[in-house]
Steps between C-alpha positions, in 0.01 A plus 500: 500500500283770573347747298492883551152473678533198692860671649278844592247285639720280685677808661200701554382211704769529780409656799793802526362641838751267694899491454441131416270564185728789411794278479317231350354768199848582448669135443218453290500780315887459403468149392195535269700821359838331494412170401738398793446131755447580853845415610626724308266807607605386876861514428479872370642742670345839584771716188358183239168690491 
């Protein structure tokens, strides 16, 4: 489990200047906020965000 500061750091760290760290922010992002595995982020649909 991750604290507040580790997630920041963690997502700060991601390089967003490329589609690929964009995407990969974003999974990240909604599984530290939704507490949710990574199957289930991949099997969300674009209207489940």
């Amino acid at each position: 489990m991750l604290d507040e500061d580790e997630a920041r750091a963690l997502l700060a760290g991601i390089d967003t200047t490329t589609v690929v760290g964009l995407r990969d922010r974003a999974v990240i992002a909604v599984m530290i906020y939704s507490f949710a595995r990574v199957g289930a982020v991949v099997g969300m649909q674009v209207q489940d965000y």
